[in-house]
C-alpha positions in Angstrom: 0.0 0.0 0.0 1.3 3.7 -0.4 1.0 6.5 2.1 -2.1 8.6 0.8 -1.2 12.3 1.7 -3.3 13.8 3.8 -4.5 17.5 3.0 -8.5 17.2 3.5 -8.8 20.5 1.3 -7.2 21.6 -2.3 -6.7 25.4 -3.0 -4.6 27.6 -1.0 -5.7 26.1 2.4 -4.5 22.8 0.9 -1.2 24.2 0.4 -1.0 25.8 3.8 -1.7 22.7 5.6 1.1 21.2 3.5 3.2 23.7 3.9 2.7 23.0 7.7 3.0 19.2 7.3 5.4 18.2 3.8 8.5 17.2 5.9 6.6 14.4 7.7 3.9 13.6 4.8 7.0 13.0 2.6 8.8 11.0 5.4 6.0 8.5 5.8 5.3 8.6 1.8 9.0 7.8 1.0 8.3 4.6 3.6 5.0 3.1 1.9 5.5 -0.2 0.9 4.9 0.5 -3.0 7.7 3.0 -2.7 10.2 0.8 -1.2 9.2 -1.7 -3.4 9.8 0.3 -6.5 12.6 2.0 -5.5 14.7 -1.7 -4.4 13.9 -3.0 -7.5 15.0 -0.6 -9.8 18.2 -0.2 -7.4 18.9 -3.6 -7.9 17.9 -4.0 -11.6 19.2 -1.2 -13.2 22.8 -1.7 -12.7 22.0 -5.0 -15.1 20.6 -2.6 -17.8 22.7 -2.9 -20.8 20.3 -0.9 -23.5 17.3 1.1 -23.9 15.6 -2.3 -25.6 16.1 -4.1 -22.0 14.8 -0.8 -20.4 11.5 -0.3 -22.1 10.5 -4.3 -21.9 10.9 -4.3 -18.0 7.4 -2.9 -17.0 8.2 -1.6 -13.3 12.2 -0.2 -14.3 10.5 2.0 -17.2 7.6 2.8 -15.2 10.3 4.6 -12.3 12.6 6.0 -15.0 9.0 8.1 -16.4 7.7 9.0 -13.3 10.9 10.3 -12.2 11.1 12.9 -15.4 7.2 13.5 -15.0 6.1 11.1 -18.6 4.6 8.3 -16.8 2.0 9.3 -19.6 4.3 7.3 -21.7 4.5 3.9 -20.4 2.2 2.7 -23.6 4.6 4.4 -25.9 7.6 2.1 -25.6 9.1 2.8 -28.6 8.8 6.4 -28.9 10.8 6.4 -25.6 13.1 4.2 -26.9 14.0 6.8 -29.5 14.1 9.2 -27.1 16.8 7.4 -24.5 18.6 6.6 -28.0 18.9 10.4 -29.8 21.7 12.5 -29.8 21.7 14.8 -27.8 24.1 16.7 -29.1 22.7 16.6 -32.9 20.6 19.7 -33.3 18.4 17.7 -35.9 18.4 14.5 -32.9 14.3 13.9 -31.7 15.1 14.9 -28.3 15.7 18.4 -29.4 12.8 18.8 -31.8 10.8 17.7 -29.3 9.4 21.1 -27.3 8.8 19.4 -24.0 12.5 19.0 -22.5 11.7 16.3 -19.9 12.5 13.9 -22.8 15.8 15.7 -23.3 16.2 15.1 -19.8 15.9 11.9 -19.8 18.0 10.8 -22.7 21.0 12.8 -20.4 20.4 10.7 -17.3 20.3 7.6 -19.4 22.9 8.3 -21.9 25.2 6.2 -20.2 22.8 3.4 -19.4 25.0 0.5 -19.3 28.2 1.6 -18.4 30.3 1.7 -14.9 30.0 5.2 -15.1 26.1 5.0 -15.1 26.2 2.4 -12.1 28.9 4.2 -10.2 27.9 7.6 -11.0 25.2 8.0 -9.0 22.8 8.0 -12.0 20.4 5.4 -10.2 20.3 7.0 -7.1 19.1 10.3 -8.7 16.5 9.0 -10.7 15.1 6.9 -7.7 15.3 10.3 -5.2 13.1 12.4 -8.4 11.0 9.2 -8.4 10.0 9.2 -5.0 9.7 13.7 -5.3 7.3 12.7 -8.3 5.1 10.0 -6.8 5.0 12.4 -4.0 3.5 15.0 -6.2 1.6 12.5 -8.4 -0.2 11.7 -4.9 -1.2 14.7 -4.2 -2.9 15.5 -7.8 -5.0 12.7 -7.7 -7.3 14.8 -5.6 -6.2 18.3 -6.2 -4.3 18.5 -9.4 -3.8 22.5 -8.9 -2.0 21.6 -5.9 0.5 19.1 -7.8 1.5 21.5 -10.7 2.0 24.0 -7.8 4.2 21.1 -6.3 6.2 20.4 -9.8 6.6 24.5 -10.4 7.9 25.3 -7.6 10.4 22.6 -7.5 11.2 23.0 -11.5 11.5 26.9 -11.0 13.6 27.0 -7.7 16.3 24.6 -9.9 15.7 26.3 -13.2 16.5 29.9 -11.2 19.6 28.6 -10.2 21.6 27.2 -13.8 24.0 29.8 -15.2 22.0 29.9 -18.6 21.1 33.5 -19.4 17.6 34.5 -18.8 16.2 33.5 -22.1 17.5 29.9 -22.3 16.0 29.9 -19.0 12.5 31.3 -20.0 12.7 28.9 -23.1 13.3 26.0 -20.7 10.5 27.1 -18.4 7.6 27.4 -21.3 9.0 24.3 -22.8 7.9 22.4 -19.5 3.8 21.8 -19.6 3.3 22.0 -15.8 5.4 24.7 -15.6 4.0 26.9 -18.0 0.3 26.3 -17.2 1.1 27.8 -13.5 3.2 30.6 -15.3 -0.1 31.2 -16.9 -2.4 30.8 -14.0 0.3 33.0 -11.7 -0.4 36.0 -14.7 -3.8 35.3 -15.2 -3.1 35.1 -18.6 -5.6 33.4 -20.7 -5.6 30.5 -23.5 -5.2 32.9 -26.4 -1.6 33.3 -25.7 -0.7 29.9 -27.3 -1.7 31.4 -30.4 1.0 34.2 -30.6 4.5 32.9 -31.3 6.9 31.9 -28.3 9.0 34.6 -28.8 5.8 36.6 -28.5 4.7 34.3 -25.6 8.1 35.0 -23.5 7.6 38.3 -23.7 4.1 38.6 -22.5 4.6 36.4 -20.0 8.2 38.7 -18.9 5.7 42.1 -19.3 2.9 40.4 -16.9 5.8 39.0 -14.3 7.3 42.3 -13.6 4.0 43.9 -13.0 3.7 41.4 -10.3 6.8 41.0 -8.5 9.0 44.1 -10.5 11.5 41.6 -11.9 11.1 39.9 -15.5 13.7 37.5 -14.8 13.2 34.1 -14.1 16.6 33.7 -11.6 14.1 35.8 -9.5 13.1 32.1 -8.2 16.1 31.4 -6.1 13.9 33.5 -3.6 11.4 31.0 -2.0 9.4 34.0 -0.6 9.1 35.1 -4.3 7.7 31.6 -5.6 5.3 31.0 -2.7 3.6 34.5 -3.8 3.3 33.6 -7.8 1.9 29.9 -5.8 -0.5 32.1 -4.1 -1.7 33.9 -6.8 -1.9 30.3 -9.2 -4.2 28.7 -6.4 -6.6 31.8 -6.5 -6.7 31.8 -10.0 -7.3 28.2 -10.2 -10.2 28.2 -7.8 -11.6 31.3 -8.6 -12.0 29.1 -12.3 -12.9 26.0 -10.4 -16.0 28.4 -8.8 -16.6 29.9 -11.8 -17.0 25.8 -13.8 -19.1 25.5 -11.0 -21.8 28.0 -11.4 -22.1 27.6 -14.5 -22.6 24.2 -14.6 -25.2 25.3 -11.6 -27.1 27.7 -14.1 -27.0 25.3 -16.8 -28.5 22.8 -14.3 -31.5 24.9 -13.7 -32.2 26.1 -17.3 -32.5 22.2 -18.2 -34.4 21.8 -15.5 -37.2 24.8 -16.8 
């Protein structure tokens, strides 16, 4: 069985109360029997793993190595991540870098040297058992209050991203490219769903316009500040149920029109 986190609410209380509780939550998660299950098998698999083939046909080692990069989504498409652990990554014209989503270019890098003493040795499998456990963490959580996961994954993904010594708009590239990031970049700015329309050049610099009316600063190394993310996580989880109320109304207006 594994450790169902506790919040009893979604929205910003949620997110107080686990504010209040994460250390222990994740203490007791990280000891479920599912997790420790998962994580001793892939600990003593992987170091067996000689090629992406042998990878992708082990059911519970590919279903770790997605849910540690956040594309558990994929575990039906074994061969398209197959390709993916198998690209280039240093050919410009490689899948893994016409692919807009970078997770997968993240995970061709951890498992580029899948096989190998340095993989085993490195401390490759260790890392993508510690972002498994984060992940399932976060997973948890979203099966009753998604709004509450992406806030999770963003502020996780943001705090790192701030921190990189890319310049600001390899940075801002990186942070669009990432779906859960980008959706609470949009629900931070209350921007709406039209902005996918404009180009991403365009979309960066709408999105770098709206951030420094809210916090003053367009950059995104802003993030190393925690107080900084918890007030654009604030903002997200008013915006998201202030739409979650709004769903709801009109589904309760629609209810009594049908109803005459």
């Amino acid at each position: 069985m594994t450790y169902s986190v506790n919040l009893a609410s979604g929205g910003y209380t949620g997110w107080k109360l686990l504010m209040r509780t994460e250390e222990l939550q994740r203490n007791t998660f990280g000891k479920s029997h599912d997790i420790l299950r998962a994580k001793d098998y892939y600990q003593e698999k992987m170091p067996g793993v000689k090629s992406a083939d042998q990878l992708v046909s082990d059911y519970r080692l590919l279903n770790v190595t997605l849910r540690a990069f956040g594309l558990e989504g994929d575990m039906n498409n074994r061969l398209f991540i197959k390709k993916v652990m198998e690209a280039d990554p240093d050919d410009k014209s490689s899948l893994v870098n016409k692919l807009t989503d970078k997770r997968y270019l993240a995970l061709n890098q951890a498992l580029s040297s899948v096989g190998s003493e340095e993989f085993v040795e490195g401390g490759r499998i260790g890392e993508i058992v510690s972002r498994f456990e984060i992940r399932s963490f976060e997973r948890s959580i979203g099966e009753n209050y998604p709004e509450i996961e992406i806030a999770l994954n963003a502020f996780r993904e943001l705090g790192e991203l701030s921190k990189k010594s890319s310049t600001e708009n390899t940075k801002w590239y990186t942070a669009i490219a990432s779906k859960p990031v980008r959706k609470f970049l949009e629900g931070a700015l209350w921007l709406d769903e039209s902005l996918s329309n404009l180009s991403i050049d365009r979309q960066i610099s709408e999105m770098r316009v709206r951030l420094e009316k809210v916090t003053g600063n367009s950059n995104i190394s802003q993030f190393s500040d925690v107080l900084t993310i918890d007030r654009m996580v604030t903002r997200y989880l008013v915006r998201s149920s202030f739409s979650q109320n709004r769903a709801m109304s009109s589904q309760g207006i629609a209810l009594e029109l049908i109803k005459g």
